[in-house]
N, C-alpha and C positions, 0 to 999 in steps of 0.2 A: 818249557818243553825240554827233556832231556833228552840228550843225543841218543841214549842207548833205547829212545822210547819209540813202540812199533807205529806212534801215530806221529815223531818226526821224520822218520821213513819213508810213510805215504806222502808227508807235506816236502818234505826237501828237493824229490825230481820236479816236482810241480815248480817251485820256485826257481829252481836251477833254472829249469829251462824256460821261464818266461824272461830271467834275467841274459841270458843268450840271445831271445828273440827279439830282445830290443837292437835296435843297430848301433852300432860301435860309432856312430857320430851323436850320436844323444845320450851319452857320456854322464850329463848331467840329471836326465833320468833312469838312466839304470841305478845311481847311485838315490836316488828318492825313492826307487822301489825299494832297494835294501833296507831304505830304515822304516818305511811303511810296511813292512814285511817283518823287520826284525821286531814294531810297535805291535802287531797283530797277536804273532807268538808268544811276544812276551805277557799279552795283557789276555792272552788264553790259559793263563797260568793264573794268574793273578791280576785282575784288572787297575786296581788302586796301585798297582806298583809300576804303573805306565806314567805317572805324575812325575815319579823320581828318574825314569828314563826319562821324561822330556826336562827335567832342570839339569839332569847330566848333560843330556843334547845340546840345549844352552850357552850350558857353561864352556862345553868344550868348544863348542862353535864360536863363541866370542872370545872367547881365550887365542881359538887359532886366527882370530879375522884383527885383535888389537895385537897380538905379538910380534 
């Protein structure tokens, strides 16, 4: 979904604000909604290319938890 697109628009106050209405002590999911959210969009575009987001995801994620 491209930023300059009228249907990222509609979707991005929606996601804002559910990302607000989580409380700032569950920290740890406001940040699982971002990537459940950022997996949705991307795979609204393209669904086969949510495979290569999740080996990215992975990779970063073990990268930062053995560094």
């Amino acid at each position: 979904m491209a930023f300059n697109s009228f249907s990222f628009w509609l979707v991005f106050p929606l996601i804002f604000g559910i990302y607000w209405l989580i409380p700032s002590k569950w920290n740890q999911w406001r940040k699982v909604f971002l990537v459940l959210a950022s997996y949705l969009l991307y795979m609204n575009w393209k669904p086969a290319f949510a495979l290569v987001l999740l080996g990215v995801t992975l990779i970063t994620y073990w990268g930062g938890v053995f560094a």
